[in-house]
mmCIF file of the protein (N, C-alpha, C, O) and its ligand, coordinates in Angstrom:
data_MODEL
# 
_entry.id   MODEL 
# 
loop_
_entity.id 
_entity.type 
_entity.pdbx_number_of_molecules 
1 polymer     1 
2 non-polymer 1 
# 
_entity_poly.entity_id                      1 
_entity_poly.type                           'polypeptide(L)' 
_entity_poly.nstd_linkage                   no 
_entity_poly.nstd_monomer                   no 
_entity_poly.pdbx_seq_one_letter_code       
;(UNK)(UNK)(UNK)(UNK)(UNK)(UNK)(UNK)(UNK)(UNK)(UNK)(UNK)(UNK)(UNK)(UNK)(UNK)(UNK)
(UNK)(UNK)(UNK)(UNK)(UNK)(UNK)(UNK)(UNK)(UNK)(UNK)(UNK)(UNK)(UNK)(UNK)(UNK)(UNK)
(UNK)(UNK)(UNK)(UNK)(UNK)(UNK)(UNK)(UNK)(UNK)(UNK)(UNK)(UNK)(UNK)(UNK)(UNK)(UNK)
(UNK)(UNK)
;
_entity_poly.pdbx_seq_one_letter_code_can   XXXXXXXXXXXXXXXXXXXXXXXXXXXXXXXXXXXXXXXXXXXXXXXXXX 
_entity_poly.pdbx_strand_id                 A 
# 
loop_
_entity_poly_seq.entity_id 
_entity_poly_seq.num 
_entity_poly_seq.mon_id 
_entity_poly_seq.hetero 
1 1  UNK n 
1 2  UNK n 
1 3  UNK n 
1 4  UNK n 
1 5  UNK n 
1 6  UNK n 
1 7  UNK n 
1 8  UNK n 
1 9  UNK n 
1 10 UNK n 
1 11 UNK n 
1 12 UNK n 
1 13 UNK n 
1 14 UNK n 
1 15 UNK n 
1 16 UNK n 
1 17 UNK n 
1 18 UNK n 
1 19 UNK n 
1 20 UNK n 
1 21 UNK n 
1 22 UNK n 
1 23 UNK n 
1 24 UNK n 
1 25 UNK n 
1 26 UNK n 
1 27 UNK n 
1 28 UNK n 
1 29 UNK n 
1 30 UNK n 
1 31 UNK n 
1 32 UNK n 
1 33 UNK n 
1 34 UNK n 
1 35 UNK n 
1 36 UNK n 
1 37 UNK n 
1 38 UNK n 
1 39 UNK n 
1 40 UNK n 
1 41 UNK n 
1 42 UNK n 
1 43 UNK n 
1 44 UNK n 
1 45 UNK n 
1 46 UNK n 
1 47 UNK n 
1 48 UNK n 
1 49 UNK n 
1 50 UNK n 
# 
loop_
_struct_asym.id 
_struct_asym.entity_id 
A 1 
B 2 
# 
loop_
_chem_comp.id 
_chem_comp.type 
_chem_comp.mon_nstd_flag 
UNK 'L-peptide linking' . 
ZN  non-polymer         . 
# 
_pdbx_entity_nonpoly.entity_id   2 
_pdbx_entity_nonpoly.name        ? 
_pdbx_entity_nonpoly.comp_id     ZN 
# 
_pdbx_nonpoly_scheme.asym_id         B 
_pdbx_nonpoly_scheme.entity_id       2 
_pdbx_nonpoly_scheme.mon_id          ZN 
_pdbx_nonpoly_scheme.ndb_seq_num     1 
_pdbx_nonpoly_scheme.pdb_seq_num     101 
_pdbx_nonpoly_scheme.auth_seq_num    101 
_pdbx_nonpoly_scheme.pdb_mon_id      ZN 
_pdbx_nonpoly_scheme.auth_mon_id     ZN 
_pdbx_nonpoly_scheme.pdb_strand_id   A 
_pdbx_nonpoly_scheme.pdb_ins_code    . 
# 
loop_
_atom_site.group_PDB 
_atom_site.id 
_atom_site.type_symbol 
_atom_site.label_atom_id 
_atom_site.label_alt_id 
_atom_site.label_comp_id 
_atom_site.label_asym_id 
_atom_site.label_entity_id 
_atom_site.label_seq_id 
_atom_site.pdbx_PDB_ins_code 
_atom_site.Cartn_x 
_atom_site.Cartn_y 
_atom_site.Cartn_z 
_atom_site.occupancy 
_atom_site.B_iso_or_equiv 
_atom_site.pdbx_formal_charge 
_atom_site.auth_seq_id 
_atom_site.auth_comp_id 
_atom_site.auth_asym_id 
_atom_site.auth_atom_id 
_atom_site.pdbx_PDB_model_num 
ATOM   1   N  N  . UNK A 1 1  ? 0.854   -1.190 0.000  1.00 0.00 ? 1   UNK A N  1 
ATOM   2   C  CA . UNK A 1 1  ? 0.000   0.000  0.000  1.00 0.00 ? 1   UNK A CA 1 
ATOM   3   C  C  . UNK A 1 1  ? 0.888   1.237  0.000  1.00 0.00 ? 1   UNK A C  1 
ATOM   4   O  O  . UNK A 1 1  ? 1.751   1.232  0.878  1.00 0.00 ? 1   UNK A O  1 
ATOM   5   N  N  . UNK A 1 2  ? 0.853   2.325  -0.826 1.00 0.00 ? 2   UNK A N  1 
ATOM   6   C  CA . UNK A 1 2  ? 1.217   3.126  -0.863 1.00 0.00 ? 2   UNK A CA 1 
ATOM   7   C  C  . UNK A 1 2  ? 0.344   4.726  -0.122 1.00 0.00 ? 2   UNK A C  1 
ATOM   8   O  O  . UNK A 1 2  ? -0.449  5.343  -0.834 1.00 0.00 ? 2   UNK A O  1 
ATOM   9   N  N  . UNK A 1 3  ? 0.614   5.143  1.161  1.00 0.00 ? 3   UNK A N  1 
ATOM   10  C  CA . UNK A 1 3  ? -0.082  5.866  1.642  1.00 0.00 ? 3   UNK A CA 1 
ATOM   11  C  C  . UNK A 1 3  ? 0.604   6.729  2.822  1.00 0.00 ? 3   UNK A C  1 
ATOM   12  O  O  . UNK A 1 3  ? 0.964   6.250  3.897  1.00 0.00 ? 3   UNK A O  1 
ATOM   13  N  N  . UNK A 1 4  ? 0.704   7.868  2.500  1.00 0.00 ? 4   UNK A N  1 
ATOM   14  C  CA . UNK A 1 4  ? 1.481   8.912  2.872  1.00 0.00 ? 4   UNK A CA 1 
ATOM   15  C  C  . UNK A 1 4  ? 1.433   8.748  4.440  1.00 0.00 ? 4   UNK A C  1 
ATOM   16  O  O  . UNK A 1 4  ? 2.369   8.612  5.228  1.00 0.00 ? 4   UNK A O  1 
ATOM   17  N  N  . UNK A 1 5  ? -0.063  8.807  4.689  1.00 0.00 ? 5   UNK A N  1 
ATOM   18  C  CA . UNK A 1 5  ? -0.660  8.524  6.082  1.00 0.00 ? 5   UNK A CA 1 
ATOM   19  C  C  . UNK A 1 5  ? 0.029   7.403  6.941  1.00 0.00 ? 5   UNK A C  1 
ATOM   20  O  O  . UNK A 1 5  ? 0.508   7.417  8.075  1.00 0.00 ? 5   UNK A O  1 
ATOM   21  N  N  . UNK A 1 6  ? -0.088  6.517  6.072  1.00 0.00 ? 6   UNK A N  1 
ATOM   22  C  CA . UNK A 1 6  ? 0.199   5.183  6.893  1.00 0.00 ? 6   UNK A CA 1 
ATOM   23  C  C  . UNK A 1 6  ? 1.894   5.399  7.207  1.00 0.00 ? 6   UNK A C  1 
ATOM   24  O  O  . UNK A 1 6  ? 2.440   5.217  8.295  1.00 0.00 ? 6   UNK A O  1 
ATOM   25  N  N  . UNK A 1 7  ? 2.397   5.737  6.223  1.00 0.00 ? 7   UNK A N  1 
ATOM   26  C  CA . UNK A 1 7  ? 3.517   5.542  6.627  1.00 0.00 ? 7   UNK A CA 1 
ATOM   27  C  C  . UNK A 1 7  ? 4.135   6.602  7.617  1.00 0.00 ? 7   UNK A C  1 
ATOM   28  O  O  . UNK A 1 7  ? 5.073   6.089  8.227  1.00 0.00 ? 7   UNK A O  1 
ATOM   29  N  N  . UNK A 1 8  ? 3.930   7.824  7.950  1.00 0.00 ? 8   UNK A N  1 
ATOM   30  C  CA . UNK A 1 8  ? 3.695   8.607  8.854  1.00 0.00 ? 8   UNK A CA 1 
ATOM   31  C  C  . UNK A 1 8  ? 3.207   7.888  9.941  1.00 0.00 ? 8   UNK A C  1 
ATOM   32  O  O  . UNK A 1 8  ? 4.115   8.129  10.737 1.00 0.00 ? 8   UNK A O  1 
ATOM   33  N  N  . UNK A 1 9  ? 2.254   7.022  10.683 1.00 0.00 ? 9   UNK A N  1 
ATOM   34  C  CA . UNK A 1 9  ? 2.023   6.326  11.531 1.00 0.00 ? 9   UNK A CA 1 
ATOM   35  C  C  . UNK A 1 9  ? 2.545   5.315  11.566 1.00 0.00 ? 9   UNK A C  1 
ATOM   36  O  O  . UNK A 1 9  ? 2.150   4.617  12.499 1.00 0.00 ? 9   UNK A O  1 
ATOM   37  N  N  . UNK A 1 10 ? 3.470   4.777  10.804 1.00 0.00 ? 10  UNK A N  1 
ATOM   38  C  CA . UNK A 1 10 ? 4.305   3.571  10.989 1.00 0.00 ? 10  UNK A CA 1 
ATOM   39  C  C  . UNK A 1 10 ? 6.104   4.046  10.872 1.00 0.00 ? 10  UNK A C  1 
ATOM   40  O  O  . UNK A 1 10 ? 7.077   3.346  10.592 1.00 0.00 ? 10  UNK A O  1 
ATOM   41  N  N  . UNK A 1 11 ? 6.000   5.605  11.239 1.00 0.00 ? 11  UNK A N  1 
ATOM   42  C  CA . UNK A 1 11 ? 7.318   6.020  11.514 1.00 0.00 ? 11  UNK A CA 1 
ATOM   43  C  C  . UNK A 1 11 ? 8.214   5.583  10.257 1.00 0.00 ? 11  UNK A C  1 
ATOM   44  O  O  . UNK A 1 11 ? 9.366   5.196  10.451 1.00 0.00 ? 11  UNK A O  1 
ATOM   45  N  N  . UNK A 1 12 ? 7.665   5.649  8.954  1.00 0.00 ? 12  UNK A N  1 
ATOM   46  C  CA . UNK A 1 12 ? 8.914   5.462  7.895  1.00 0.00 ? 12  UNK A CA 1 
ATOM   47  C  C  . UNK A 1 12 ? 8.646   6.979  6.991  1.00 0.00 ? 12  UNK A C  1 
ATOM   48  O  O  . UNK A 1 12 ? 9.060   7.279  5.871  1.00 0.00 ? 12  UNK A O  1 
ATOM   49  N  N  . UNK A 1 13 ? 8.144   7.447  7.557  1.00 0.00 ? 13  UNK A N  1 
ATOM   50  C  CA . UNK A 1 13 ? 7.920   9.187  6.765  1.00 0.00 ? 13  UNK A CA 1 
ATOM   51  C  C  . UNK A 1 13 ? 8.007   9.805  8.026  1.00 0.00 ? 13  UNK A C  1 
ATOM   52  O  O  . UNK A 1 13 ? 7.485   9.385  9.058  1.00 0.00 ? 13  UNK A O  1 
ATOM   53  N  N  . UNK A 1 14 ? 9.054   11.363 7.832  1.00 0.00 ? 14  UNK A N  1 
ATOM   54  C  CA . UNK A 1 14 ? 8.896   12.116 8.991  1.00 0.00 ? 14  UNK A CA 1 
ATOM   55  C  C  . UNK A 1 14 ? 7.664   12.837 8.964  1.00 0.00 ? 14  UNK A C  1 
ATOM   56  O  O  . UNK A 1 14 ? 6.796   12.800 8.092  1.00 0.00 ? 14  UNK A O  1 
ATOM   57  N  N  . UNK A 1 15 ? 7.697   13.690 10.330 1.00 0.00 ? 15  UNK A N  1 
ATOM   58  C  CA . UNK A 1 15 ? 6.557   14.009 10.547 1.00 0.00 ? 15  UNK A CA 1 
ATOM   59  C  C  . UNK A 1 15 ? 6.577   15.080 11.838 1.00 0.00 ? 15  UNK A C  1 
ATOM   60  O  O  . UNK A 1 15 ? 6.932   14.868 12.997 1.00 0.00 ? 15  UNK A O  1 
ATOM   61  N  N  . UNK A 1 16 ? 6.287   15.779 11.483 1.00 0.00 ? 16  UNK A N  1 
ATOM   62  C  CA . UNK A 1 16 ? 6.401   16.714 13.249 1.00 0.00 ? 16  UNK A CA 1 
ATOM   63  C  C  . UNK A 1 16 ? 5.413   16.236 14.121 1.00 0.00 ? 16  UNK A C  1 
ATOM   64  O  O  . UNK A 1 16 ? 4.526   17.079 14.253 1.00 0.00 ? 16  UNK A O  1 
ATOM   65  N  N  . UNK A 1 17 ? 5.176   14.993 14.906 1.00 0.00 ? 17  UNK A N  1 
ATOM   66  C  CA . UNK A 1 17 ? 4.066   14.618 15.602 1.00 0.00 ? 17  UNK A CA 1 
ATOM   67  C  C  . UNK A 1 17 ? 4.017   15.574 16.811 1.00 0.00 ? 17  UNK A C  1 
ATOM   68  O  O  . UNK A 1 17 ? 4.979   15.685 17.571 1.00 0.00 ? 17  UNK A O  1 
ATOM   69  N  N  . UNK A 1 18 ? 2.947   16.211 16.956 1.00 0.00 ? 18  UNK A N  1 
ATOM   70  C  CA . UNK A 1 18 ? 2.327   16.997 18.200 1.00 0.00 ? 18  UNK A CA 1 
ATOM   71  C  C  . UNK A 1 18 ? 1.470   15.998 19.374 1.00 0.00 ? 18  UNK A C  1 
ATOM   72  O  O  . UNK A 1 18 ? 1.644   16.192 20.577 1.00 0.00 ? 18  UNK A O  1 
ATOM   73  N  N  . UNK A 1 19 ? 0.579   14.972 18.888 1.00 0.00 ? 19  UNK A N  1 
ATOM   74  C  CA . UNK A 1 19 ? -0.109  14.330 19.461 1.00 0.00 ? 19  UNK A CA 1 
ATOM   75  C  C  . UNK A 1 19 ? -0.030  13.031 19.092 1.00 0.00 ? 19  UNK A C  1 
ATOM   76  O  O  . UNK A 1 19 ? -0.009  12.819 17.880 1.00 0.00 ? 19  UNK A O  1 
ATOM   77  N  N  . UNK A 1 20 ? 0.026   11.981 19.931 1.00 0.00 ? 20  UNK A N  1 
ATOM   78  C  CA . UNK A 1 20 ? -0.208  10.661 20.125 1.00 0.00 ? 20  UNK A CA 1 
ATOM   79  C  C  . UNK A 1 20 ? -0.896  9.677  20.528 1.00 0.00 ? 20  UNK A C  1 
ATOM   80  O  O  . UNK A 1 20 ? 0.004   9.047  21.084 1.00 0.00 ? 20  UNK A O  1 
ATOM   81  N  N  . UNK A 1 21 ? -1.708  9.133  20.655 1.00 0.00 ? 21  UNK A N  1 
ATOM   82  C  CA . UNK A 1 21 ? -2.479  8.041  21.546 1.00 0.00 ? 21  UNK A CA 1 
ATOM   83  C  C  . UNK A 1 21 ? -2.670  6.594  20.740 1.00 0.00 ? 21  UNK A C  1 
ATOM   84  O  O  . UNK A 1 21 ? -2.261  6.647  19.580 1.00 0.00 ? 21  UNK A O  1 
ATOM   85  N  N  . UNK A 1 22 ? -3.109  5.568  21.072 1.00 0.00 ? 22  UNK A N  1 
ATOM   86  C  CA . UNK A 1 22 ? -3.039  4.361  20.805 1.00 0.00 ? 22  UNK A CA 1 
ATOM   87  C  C  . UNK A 1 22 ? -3.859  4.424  19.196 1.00 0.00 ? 22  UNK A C  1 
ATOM   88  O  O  . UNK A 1 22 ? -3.441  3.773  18.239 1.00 0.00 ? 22  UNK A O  1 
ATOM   89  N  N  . UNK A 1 23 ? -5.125  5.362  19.126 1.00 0.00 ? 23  UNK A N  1 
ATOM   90  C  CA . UNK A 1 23 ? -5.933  5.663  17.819 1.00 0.00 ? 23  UNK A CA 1 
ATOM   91  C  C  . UNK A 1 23 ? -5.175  6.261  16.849 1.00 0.00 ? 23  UNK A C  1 
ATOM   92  O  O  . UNK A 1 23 ? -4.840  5.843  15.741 1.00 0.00 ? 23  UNK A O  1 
ATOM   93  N  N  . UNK A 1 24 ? -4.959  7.250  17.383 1.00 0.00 ? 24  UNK A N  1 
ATOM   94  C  CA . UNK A 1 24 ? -4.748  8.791  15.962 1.00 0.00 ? 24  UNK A CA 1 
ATOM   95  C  C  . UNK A 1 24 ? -3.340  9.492  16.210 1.00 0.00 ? 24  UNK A C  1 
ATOM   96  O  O  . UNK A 1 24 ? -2.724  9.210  17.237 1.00 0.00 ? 24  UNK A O  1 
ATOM   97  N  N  . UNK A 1 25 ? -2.992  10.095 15.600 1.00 0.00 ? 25  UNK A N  1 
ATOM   98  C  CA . UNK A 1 25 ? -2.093  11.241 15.295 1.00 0.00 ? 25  UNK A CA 1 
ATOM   99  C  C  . UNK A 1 25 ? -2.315  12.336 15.162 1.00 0.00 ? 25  UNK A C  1 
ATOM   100 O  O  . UNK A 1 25 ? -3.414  12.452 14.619 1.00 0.00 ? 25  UNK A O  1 
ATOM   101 N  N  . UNK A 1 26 ? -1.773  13.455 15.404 1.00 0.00 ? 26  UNK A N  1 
ATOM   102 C  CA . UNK A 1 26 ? -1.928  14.618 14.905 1.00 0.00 ? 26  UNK A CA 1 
ATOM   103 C  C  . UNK A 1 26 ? -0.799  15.451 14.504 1.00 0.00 ? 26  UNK A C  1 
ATOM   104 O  O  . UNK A 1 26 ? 0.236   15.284 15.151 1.00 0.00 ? 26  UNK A O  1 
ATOM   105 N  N  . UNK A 1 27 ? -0.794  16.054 13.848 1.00 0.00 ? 27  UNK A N  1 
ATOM   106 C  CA . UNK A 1 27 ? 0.773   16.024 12.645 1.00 0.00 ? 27  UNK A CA 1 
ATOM   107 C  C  . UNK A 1 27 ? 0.687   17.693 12.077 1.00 0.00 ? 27  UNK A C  1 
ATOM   108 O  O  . UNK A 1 27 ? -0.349  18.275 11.758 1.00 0.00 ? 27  UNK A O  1 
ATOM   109 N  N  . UNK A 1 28 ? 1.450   18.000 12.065 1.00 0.00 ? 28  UNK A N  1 
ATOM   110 C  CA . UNK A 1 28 ? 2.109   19.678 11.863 1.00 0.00 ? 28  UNK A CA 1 
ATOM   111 C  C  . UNK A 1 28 ? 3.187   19.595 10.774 1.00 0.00 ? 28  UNK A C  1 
ATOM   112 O  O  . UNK A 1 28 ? 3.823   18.548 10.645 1.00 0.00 ? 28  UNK A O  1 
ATOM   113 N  N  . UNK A 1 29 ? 3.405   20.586 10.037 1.00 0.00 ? 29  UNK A N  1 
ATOM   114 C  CA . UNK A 1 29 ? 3.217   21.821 9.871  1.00 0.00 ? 29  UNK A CA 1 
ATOM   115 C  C  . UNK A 1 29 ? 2.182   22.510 9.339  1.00 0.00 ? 29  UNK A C  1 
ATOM   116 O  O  . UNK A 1 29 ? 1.316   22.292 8.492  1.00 0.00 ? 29  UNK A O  1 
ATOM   117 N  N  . UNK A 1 30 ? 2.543   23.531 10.164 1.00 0.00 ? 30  UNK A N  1 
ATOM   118 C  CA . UNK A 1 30 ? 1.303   24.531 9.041  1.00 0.00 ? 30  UNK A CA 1 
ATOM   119 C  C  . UNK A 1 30 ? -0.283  24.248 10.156 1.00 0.00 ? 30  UNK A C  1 
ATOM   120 O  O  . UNK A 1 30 ? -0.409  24.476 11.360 1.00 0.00 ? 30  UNK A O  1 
ATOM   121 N  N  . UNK A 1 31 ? -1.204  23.735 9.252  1.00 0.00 ? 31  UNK A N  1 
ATOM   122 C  CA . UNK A 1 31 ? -2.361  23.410 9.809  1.00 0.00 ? 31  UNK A CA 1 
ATOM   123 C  C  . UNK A 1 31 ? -2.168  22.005 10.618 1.00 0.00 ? 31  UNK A C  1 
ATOM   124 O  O  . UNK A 1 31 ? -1.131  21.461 10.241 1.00 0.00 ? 31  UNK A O  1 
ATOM   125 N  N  . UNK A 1 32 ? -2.719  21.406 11.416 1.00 0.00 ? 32  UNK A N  1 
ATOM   126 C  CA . UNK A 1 32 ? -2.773  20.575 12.936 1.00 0.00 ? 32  UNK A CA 1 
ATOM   127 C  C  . UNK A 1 32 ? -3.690  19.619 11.942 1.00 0.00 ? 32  UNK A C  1 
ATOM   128 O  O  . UNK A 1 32 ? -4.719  20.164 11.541 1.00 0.00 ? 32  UNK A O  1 
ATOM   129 N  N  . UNK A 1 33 ? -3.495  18.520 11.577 1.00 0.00 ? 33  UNK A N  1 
ATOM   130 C  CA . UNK A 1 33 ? -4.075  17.656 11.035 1.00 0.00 ? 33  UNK A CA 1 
ATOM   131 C  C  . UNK A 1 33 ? -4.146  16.194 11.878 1.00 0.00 ? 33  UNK A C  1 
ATOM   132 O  O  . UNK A 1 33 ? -3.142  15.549 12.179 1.00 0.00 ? 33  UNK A O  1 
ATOM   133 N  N  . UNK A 1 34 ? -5.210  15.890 12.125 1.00 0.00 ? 34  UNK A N  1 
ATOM   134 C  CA . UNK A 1 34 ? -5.085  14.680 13.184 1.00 0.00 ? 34  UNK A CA 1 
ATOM   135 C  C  . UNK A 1 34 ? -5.983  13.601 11.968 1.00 0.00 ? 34  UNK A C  1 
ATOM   136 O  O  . UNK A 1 34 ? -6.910  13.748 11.171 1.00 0.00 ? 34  UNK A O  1 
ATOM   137 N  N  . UNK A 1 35 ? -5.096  12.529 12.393 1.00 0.00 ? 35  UNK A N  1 
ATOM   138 C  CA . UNK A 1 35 ? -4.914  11.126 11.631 1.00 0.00 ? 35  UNK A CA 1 
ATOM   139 C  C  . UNK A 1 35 ? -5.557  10.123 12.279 1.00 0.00 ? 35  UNK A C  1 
ATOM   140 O  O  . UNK A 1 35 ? -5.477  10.336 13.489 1.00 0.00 ? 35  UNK A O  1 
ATOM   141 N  N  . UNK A 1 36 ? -6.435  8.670  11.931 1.00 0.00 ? 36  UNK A N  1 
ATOM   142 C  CA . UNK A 1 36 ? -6.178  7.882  12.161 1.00 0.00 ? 36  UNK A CA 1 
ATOM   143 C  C  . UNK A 1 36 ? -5.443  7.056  12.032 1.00 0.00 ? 36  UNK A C  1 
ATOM   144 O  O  . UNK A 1 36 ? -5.024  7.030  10.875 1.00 0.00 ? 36  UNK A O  1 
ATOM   145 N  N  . UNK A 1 37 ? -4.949  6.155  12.782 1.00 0.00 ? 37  UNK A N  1 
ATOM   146 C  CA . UNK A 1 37 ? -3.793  4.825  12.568 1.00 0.00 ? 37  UNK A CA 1 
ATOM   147 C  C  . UNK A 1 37 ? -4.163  4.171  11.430 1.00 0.00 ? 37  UNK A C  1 
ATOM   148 O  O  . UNK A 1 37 ? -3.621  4.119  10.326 1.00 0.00 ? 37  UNK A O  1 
ATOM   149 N  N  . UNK A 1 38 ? -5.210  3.656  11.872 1.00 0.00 ? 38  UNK A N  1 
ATOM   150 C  CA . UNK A 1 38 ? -5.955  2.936  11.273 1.00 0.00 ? 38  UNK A CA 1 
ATOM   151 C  C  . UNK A 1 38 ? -6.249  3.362  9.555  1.00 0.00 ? 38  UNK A C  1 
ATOM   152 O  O  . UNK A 1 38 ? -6.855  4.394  9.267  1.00 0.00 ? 38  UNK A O  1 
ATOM   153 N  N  . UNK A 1 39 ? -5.755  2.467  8.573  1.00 0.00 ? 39  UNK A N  1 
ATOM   154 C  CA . UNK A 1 39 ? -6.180  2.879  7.224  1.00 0.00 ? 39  UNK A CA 1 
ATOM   155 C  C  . UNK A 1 39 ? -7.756  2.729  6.550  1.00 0.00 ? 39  UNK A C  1 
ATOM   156 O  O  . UNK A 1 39 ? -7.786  1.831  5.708  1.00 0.00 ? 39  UNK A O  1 
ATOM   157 N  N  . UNK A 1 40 ? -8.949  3.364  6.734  1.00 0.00 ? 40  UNK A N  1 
ATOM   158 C  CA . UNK A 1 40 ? -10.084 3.133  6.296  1.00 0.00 ? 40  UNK A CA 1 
ATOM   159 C  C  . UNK A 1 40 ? -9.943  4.468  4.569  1.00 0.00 ? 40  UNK A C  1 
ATOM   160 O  O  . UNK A 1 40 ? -9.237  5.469  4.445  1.00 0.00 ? 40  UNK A O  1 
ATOM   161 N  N  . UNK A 1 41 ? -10.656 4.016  3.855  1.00 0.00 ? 41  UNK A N  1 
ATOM   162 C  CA . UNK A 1 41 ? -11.527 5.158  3.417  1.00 0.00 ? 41  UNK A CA 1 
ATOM   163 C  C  . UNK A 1 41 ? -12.465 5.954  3.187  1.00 0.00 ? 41  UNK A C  1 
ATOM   164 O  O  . UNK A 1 41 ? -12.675 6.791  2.309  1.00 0.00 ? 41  UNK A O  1 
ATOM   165 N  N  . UNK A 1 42 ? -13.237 5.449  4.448  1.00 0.00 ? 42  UNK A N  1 
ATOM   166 C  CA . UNK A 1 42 ? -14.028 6.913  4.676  1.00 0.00 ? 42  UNK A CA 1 
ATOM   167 C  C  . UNK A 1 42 ? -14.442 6.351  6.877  1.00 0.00 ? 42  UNK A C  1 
ATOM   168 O  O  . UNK A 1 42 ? -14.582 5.358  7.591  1.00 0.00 ? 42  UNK A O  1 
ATOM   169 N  N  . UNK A 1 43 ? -14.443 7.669  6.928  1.00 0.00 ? 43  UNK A N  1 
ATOM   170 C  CA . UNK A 1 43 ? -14.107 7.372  8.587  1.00 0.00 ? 43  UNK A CA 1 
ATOM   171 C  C  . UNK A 1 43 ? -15.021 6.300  9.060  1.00 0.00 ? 43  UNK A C  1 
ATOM   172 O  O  . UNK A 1 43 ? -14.603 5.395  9.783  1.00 0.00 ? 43  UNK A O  1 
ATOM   173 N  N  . UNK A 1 44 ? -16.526 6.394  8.587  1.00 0.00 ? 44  UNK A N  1 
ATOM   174 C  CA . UNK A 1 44 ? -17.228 5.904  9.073  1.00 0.00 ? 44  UNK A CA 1 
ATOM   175 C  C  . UNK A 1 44 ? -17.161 4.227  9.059  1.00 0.00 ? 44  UNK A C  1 
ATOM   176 O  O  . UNK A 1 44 ? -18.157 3.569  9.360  1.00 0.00 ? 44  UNK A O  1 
ATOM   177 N  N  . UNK A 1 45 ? -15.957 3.632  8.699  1.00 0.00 ? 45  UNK A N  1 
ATOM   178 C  CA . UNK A 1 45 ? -15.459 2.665  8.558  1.00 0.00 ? 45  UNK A CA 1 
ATOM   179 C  C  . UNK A 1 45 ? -14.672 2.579  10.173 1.00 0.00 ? 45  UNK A C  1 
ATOM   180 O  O  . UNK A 1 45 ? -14.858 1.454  10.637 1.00 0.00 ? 45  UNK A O  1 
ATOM   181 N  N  . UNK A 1 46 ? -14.118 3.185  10.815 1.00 0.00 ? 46  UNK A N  1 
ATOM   182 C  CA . UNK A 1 46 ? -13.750 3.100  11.653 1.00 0.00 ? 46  UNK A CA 1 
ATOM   183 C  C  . UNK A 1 46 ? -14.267 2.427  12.731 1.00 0.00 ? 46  UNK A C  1 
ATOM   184 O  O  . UNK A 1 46 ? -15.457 2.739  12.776 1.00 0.00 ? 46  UNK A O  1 
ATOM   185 N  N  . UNK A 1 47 ? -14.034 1.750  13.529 1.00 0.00 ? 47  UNK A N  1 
ATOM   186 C  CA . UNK A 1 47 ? -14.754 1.281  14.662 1.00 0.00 ? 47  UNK A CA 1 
ATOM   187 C  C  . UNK A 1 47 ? -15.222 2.082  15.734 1.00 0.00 ? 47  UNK A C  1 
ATOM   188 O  O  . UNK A 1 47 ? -14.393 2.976  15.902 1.00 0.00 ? 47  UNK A O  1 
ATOM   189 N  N  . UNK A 1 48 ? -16.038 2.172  16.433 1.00 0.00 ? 48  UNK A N  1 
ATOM   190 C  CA . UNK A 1 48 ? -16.536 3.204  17.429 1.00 0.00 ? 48  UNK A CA 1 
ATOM   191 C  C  . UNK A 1 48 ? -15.485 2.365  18.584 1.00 0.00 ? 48  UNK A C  1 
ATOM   192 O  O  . UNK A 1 48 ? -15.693 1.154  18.504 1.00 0.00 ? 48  UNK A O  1 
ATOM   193 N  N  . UNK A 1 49 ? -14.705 2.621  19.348 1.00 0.00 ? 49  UNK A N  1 
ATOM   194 C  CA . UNK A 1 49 ? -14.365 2.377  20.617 1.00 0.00 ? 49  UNK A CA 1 
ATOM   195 C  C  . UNK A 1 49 ? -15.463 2.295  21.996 1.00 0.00 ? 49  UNK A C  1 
ATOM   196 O  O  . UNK A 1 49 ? -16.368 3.127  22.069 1.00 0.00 ? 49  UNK A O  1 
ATOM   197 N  N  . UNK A 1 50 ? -15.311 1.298  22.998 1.00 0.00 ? 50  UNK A N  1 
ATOM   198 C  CA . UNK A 1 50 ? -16.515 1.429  24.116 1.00 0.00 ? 50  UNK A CA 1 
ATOM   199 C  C  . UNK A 1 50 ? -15.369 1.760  25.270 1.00 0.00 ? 50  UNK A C  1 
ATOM   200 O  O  . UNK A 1 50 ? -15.707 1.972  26.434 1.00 0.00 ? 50  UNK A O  1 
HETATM 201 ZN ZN . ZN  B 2 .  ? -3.186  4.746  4.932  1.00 0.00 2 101 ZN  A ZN 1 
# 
């Protein structure tokens, strides 16, 4: 898979990480863009957490 994202969350693309947790990312410069880990394409694919 080729995906800018992913690889940014799998630490083989730099990245100015601001935020971390077991879900998402959130990634700088410029505008604050927060990521999921997780590769879906479209969020609502995501799992809801309980
Ligand atoms: Zn991805």
């Amino acid at each position: 898979m080729n995906c800018l994202f992913c690889e940014i969350s799998q630490s083989r693309q730099d990245a100015k990480i601001i935020y971390e947790d077991e879900h998402c990312l959130a990634i700088q410069p410029g505008h604050t863009l927060v990521i999921p880990k997780e590769h879906v394409t479209d969020i609502h694919q995501l799992e809801t957490s309980t």
